[in-house]
MIVEX-890239 format. One record per residue: x, y negated, z of N, C-alpha, C in turn; residue in three letters. Coordinates in steps of 0.1 Angstrom, whole numbers. Layout:
<rs>
    n.xx    n.yy    n.zz   ca.xx   ca.yy   ca.zz    c.xx    c.yy    c.zz     r
       X       Y       Z       X       Y       Z       X       Y       Z   Ala
...
</rs>
This chain:
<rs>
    n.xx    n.yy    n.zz   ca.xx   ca.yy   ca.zz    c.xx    c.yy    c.zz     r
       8      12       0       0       0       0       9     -12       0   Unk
       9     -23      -6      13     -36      -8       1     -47      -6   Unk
       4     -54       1       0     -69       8       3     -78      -2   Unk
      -8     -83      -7      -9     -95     -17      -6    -107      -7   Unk
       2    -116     -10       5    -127      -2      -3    -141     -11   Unk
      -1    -154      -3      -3    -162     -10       2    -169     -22   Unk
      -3    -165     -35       0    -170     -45       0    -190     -51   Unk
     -12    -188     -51     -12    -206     -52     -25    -213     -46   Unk
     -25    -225     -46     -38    -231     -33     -47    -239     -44   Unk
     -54    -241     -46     -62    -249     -58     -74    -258     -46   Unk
     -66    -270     -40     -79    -276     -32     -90    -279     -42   Unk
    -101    -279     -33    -116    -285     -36    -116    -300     -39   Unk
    -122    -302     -51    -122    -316     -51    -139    -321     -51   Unk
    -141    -333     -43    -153    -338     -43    -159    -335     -53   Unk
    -170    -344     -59    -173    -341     -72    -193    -346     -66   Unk
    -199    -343     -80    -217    -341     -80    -220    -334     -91   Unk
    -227    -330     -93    -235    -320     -99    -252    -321     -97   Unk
    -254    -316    -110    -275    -315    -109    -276    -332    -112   Unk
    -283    -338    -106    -292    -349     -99    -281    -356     -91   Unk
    -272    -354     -90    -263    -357     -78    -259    -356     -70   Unk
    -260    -340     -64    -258    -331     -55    -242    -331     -52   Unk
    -239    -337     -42    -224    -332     -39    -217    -324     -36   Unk
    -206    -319     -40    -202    -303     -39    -188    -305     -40   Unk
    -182    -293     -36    -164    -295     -33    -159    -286     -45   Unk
    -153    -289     -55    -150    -280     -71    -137    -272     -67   Unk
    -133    -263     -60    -121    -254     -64    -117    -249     -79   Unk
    -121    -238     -84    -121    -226     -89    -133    -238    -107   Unk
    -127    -243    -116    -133    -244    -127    -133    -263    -125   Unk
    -126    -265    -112    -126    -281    -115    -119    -290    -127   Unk
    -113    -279    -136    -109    -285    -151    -112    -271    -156   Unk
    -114    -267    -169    -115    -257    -175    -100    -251    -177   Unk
     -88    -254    -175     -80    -250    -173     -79    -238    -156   Unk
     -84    -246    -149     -84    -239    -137     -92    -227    -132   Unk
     -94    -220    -138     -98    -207    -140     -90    -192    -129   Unk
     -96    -180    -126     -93    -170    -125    -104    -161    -128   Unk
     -98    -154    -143    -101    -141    -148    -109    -133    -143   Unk
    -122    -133    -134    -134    -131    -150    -141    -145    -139   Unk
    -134    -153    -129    -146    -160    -122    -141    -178    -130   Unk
    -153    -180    -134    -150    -195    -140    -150    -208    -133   Unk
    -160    -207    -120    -158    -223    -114    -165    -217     -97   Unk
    -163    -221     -88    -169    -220     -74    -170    -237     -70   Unk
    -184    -236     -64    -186    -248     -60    -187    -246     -43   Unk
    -186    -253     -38    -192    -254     -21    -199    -269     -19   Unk
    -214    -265     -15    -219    -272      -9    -222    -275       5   Unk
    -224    -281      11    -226    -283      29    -234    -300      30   Unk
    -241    -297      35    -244    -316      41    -258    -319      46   Unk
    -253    -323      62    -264    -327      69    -275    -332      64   Unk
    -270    -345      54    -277    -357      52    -284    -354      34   Unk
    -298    -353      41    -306    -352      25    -299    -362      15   Unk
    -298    -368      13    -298    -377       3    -283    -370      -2   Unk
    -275    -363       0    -265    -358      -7    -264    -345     -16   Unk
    -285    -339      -8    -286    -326     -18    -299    -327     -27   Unk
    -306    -338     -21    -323    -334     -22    -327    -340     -38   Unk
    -320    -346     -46    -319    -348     -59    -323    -330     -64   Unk
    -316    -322     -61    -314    -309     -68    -307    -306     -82   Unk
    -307    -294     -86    -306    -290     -97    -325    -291    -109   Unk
    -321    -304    -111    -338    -305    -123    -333    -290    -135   Unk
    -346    -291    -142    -344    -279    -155    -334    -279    -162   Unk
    -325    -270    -169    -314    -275    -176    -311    -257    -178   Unk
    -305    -255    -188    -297    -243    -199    -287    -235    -190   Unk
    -282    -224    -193    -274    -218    -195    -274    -202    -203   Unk
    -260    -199    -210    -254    -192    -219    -245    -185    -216   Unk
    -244    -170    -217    -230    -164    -216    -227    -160    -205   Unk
    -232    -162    -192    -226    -159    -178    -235    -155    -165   Unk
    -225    -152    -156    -239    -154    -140    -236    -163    -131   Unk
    -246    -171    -126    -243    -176    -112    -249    -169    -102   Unk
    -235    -169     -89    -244    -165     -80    -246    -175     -67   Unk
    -256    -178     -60    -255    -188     -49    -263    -181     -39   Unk
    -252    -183     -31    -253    -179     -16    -259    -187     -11   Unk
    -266    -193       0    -273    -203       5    -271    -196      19   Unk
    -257    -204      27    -257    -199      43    -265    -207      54   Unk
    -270    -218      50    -277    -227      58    -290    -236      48   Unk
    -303    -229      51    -314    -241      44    -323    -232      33   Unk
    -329    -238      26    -338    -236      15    -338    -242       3   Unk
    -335    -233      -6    -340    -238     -21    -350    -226     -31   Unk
    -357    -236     -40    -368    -229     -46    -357    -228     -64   Unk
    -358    -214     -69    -358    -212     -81    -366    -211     -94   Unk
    -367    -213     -99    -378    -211    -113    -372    -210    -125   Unk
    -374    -204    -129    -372    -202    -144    -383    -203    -155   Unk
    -376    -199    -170    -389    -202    -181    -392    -186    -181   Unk
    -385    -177    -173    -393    -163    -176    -404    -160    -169   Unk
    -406    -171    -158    -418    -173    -150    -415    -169    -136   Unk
    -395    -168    -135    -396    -159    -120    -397    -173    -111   Unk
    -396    -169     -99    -398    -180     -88    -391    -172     -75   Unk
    -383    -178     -71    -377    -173     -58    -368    -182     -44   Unk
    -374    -178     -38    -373    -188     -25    -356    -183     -21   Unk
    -344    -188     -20    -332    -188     -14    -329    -191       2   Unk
    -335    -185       9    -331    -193      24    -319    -186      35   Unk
    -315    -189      46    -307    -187      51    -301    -173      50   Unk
    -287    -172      46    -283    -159      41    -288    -150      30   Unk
    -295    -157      20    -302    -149       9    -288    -152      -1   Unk
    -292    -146     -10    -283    -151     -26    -295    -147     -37   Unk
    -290    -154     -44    -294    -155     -61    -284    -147     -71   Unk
    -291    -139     -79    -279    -136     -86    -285    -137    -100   Unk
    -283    -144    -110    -287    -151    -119    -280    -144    -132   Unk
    -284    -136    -145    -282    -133    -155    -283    -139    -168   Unk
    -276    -153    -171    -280    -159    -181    -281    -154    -193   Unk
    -273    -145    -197    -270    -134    -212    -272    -146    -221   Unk
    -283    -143    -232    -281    -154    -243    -293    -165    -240   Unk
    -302    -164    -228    -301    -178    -225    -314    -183    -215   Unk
    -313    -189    -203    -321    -195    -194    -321    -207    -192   Unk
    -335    -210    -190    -334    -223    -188    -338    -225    -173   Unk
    -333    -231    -161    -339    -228    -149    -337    -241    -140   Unk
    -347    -241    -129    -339    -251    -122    -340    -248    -106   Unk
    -333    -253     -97    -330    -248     -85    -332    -264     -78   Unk
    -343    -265     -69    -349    -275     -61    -351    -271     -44   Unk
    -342    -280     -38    -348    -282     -23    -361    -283     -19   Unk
    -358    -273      -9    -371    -273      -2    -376    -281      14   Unk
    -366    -284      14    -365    -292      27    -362    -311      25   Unk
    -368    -315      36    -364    -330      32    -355    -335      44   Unk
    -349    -327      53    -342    -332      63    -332    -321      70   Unk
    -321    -316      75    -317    -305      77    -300    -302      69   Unk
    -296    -290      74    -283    -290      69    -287    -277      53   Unk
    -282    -283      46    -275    -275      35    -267    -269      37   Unk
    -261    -255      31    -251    -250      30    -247    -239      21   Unk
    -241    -238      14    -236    -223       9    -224    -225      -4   Unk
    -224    -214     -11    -222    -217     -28    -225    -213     -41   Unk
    -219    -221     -48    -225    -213     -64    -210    -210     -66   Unk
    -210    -191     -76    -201    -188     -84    -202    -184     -97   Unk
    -198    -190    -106    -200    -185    -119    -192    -175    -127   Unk
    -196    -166    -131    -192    -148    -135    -188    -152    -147   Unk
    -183    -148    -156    -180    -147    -170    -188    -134    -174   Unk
    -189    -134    -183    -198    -122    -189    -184    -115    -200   Unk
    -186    -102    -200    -177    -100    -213    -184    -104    -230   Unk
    -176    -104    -241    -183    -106    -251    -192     -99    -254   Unk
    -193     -87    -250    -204     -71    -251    -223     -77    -246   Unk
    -217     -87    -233    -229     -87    -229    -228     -98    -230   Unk
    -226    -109    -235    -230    -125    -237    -245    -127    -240   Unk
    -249    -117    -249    -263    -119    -256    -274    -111    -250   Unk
    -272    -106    -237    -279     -96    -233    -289    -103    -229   Unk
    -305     -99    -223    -315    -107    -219    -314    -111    -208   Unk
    -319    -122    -203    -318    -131    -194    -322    -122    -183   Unk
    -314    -126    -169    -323    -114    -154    -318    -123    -146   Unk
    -326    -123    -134    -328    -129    -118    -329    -117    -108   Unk
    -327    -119     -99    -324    -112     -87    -324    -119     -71   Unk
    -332    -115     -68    -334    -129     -55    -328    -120     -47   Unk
    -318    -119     -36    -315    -110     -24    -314    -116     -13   Unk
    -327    -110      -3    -331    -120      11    -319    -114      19   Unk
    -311    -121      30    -302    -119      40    -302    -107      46   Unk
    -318    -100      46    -319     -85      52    -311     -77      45   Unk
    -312     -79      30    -307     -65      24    -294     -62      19   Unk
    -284     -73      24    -268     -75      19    -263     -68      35   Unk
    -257     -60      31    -248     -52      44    -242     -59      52   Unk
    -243     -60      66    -231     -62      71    -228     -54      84   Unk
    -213     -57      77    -201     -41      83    -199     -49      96   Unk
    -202     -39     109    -193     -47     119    -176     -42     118   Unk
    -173     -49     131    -159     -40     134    -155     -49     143   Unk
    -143     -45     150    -137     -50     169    -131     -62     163   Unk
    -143     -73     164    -130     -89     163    -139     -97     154   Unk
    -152     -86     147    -160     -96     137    -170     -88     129   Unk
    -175     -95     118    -182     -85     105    -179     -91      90   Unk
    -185     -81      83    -182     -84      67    -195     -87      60   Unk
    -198     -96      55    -214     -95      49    -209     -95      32   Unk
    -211     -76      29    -207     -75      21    -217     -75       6   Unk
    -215     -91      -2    -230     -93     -14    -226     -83     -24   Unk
    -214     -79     -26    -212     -73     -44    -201     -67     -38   Unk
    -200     -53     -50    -189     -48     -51    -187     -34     -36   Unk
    -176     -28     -39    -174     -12     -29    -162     -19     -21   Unk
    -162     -17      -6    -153     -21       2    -150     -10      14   Unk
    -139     -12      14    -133       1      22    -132      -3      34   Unk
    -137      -6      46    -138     -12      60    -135      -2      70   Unk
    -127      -1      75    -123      12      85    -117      24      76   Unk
    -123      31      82    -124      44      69    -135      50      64   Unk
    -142      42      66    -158      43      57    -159      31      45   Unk
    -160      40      34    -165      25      20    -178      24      25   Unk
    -183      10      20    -197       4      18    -198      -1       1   Unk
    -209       1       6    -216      -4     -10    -222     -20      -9   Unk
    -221     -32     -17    -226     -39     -13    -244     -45     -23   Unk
    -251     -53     -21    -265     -53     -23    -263     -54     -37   Unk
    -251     -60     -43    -251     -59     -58    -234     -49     -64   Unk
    -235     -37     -66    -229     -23     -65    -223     -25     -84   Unk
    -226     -27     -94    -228     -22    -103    -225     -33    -116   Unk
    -214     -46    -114    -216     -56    -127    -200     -48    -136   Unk
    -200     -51    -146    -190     -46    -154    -179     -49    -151   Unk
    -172     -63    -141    -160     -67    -141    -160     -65    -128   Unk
    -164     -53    -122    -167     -50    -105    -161     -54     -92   Unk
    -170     -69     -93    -165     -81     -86    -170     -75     -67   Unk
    -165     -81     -61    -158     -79     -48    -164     -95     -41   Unk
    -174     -93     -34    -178    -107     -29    -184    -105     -16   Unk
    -176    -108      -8    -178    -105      10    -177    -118      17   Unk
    -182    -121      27    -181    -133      33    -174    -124      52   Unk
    -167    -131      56    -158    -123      64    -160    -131      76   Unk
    -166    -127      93    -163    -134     102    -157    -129     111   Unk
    -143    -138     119    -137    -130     124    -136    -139     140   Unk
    -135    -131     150    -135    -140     164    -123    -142     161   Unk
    -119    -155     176    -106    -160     179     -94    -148     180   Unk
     -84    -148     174     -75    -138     175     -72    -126     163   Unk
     -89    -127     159     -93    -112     155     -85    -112     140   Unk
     -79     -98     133     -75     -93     122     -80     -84     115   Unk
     -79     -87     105     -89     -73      93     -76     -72      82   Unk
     -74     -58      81     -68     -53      67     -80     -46      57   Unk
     -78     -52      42     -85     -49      36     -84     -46      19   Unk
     -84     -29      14     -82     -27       1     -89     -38     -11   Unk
     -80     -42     -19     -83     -51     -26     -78     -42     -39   Unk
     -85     -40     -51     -80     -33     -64     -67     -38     -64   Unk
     -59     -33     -70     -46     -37     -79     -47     -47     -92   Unk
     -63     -37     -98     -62     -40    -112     -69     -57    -111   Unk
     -75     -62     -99     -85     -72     -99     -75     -84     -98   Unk
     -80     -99    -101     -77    -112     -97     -89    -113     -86   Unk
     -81    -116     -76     -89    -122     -62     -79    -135     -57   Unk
     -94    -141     -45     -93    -154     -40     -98    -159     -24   Unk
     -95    -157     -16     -97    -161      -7    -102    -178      -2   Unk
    -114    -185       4    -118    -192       8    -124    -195      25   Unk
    -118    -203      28    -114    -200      40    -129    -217      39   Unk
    -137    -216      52    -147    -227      51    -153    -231      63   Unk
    -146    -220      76    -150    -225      88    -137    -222      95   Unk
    -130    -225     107    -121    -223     114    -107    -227     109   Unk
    -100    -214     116     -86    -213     108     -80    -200     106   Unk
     -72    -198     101     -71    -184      97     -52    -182      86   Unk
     -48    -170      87     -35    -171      80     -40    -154      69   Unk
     -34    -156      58     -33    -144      51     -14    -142      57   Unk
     -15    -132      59       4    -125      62       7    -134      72   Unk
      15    -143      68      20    -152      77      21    -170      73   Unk
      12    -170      59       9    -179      55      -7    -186      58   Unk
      -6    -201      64     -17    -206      67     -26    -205      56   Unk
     -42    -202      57     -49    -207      49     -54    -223      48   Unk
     -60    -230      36     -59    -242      34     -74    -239      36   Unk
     -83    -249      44     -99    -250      47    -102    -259      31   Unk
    -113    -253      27    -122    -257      16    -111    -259       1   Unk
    -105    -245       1     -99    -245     -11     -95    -230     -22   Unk
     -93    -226     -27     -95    -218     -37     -81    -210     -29   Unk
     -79    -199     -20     -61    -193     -19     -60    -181     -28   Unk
     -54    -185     -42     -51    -175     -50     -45    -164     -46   Unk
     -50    -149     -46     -36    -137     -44     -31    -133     -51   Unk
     -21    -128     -45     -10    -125     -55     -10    -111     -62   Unk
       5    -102     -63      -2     -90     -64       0     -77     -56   Unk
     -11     -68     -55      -6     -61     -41     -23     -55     -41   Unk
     -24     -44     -35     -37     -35     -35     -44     -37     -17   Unk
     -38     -48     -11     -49     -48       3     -44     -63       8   Unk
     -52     -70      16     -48     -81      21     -52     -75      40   Unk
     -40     -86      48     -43     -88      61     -48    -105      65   Unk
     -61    -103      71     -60    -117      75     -60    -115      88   Unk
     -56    -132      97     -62    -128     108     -63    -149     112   Unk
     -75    -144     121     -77    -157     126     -72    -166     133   Unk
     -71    -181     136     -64    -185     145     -77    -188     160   Unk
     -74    -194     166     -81    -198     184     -92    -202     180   Unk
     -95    -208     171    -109    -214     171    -117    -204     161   Unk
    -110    -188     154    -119    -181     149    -117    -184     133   Unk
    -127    -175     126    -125    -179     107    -141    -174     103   Unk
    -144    -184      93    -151    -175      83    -147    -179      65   Unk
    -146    -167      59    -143    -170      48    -148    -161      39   Unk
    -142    -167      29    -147    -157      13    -136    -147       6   Unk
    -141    -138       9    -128    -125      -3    -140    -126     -15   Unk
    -135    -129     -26    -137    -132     -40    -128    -123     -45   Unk
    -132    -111     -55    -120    -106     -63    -130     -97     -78   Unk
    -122     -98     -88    -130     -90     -99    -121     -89    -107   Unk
    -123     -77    -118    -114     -74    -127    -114     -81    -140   Unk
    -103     -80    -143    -100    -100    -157    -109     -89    -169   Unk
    -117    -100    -170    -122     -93    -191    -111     -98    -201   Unk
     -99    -109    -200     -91    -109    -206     -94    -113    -226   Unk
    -105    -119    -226    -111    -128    -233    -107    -138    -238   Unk
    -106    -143    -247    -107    -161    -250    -122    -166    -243   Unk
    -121    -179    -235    -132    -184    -233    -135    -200    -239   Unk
    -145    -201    -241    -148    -213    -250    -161    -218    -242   Unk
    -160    -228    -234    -169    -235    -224    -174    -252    -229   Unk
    -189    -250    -231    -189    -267    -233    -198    -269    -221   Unk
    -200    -274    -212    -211    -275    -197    -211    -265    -195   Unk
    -230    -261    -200    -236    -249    -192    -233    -240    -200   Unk
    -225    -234    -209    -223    -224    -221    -210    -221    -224   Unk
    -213    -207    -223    -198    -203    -225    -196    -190    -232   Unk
    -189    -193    -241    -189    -180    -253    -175    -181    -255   Unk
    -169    -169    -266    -163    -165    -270    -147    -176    -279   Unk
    -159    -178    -287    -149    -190    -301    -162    -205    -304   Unk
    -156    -210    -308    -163    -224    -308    -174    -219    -321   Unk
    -173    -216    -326    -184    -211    -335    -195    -207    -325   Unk
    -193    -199    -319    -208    -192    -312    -212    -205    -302   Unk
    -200    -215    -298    -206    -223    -290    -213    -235    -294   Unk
    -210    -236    -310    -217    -245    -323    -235    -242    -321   Unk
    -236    -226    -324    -244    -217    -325    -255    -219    -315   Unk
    -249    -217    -304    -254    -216    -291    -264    -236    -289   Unk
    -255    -246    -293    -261    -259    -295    -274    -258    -302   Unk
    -267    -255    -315    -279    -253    -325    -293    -247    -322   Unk
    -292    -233    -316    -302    -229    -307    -309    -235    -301   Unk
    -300    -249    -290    -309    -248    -279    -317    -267    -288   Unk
    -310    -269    -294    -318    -278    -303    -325    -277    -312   Unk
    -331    -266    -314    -341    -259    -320    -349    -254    -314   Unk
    -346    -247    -298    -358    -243    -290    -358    -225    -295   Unk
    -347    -226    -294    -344    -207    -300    -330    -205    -288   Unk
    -329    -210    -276    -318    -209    -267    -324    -197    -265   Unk
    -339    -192    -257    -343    -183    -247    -344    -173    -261   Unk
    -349    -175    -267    -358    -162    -282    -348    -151    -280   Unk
</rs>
């Protein structure tokens, strides 16, 4: 076994999104800044309505998944396939745009803390055009692993926790992404199988915490390196964070906003579509 250490730090940059929703951009804050198959992670948090309650209005997407976690609050989903699904404390969304949704994601609250994130999946070219799918998963049905010092609330992907694997509420995407949210008491340490073959990312968003012997940076992207298991462990005031990891599709990617294909042709294509009213057909 080899310990992936820390490779590079990609802080969160302010930023808005939707309506004007404020959010912290690691992971896609230039299109350059990418890890293999994941395109952008956002983090949002904030007491103060007026920094979320704009929302996400109706608007496209092509080619990919988002998934948003929502650790604190309520938001309402809808789509043009007619789904509707309520997001609240500890639920996720797991969003299949294939060749094309139009959707929007609205607060439900007018006062209260916001919290969680959005992550956007790359799709391989096989399934870019596949039909559009939603998945609402409420807080009950995403596992979580205890163990002496914390738990794992594991959304996606097979994790090896002690010497029992777990399956997590979403088991089965092609680039067999790895999406755990990890809390660990003051002191507390977890070793944990991470593929070889995968790009993973640790996000560290409450406390403090070190991978090996290297600090983690709070509200930032900690790229790993390479190596088949990570050790974290927390510092006095405790951790919670994100293990992000999935296997690279190793693609050309071609991104204009909400769309993302292959070669600039299909992203010409993909325009043309949606200015015709043939994005969803």
């Amino acid at each position: 076994m080899t310990h992936r250490s820390l490779k590079q730090i990609i802080p969160a940059l302010e930023t808005s999104d939707g309506a004007g929703v404020r959010i912290k951009r690691s992971i896609g804050q230039r299109q350059s800044v990418r890890l293999d198959p994941f395109l952008m992670l956002d983090e949002f948090g904030s007491a103060e309505a007026a920094d979320y309650i704009a929302g996400f209005p109706s608007h496209p997407h092509r080619g990919f998944e988002t998934v948003t976690y929502m650790i604190e609050g309520h938001m309402l989903h809808e789509d043009h396939l007619g789904n509707r699904g309520d997001l609240r404390n500890g639920g996720v969304q797991w969003m299949t745009a294939g060749r094309g949704i139009i959707h929007s994601e609205m607060p439900q609250q007018e006062e209260g803390v916001m919290r969680g994130f959005q992550l956007w999946l790359n799709l391989p070219a096989a399934e870019k055009m596949t039909e559009a799918g939603y998945r609402d998963i409420q807080s009950e049905e995403i596992p979580e692993i205890a163990f002496e010092g914390g738990m794992v609330k594991l959304i996606a992907g097979t994790l090896m926790v002690g010497d029992q694997a777990h399956r997590g509420a979403v088991p089965d995407r092609s680039t067999q992404p790895v999406y755990a949210d990890i809390h660990l008491a003051s002191g507390a340490s977890l070793t944990l199988p991470v593929p070889e073959t995968h790009n993973g990312m640790l996000y560290l968003y409450e406390g403090d915490a070190h991978l090996g012997d290297a600090g983690l940076q709070r509200s930032a992207a900690s790229i790993l390196g390479d190596g088949d298991q990570i050790s974290v462990r927390a510092g006095n005031t405790g951790a919670r964070l994100l293990l992000i990891a999935g296997k690279p599709i190793g693609e050309p990617v071609v991104q204009y906003g909400p769309f993302v294909m292959n070669t600039r042709e299909e992203i010409e294509q993909t325009l043309q579509d949606y200015r015709d009213g043939r994005l969803t057909v």
